[in-house]
BAPA-789739 format. One line per 10 residues: number of its first residue (from 1); their letters; for each residue z, x, y of C-alpha. Coordinates in pm, whole numbers, plus 50000, padded with zeros to 5 digits. Example, Ala and Ser with C-alpha at 12.3 -4.5 7.8 and 13.67 -1.06 7.14 Angstrom:
BEGIN
1	AS	50780/51230/49550 | 50714/51367/49894
END
This chain:
BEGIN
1	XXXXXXXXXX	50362/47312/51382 | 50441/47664/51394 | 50771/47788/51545 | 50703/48115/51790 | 50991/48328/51854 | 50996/48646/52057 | 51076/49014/51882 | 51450/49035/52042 | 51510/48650/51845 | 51310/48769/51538
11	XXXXXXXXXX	51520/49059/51489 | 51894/48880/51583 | 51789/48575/51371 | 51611/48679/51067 | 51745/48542/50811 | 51728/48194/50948 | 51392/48267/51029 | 51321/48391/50619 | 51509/48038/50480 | 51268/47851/50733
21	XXXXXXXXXX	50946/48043/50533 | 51094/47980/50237 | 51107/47626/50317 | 50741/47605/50376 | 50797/47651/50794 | 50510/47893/50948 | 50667/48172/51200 | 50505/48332/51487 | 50658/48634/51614 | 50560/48712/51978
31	XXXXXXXXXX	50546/49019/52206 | 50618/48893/52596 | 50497/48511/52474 | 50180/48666/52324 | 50140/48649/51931 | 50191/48950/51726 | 50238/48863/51381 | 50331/48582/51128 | 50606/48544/50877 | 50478/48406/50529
41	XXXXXXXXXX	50625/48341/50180 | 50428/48533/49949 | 50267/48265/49684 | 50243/48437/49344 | 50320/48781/49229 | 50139/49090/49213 | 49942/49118/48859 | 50138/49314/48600 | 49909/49571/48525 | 49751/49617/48136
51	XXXXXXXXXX	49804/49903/47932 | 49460/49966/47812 | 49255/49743/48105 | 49004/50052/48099 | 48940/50110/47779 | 48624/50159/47655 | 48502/50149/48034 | 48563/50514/48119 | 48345/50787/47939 | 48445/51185/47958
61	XXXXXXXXXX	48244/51391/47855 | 48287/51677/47592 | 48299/51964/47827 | 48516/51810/48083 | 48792/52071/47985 | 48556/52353/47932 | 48635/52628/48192 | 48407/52812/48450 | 48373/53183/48442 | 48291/53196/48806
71	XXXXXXXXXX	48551/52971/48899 | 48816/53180/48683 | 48699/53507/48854 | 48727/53360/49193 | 49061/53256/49133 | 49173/53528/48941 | 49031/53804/49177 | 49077/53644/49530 | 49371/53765/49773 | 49617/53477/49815
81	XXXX	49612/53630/50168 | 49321/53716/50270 | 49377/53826/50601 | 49668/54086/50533
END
């Protein structure tokens, strides 16, 4: 059975409401008797992430680094201010 307390309780009596989750206990918390949210102990944790995961996955091409002359002049030739 879960144990509903209202916001104003939640936030005076957290940490007796975190050792309950920890124990395994489910907590409701409640806005004017009507559920909001629930408290939960988080099972596992987050996956470590892999130096190399994407290797070989991921092609780029030979001219991904290759510049644009009309890009270049744009930016090189355009007011930073325009309107002035």
């Amino acid at each position: 059975m879960a144990k509903t307390v209202n916001i104003h309780e939640a936030k005076t009596h957290l940490s007796a409401l975190l050792k309950d989750v920890l124990e395994g206990k489910k907590v409701i918390i409640a806005k004017n008797n009507t559920p909001i949210a629930e408290l939960k102990k988080i099972e596992s944790k987050p996956k470590q992430r892999k130096f190399g995961a994407l290797r070989g996955k991921i092609k780029i091409h030979g001219d991904f680094s290759d510049s644009d002359k009309e890009i270049e002049k744009l930016f090189n030739e355009s007011k930073l201010f325009p309107d002035e």
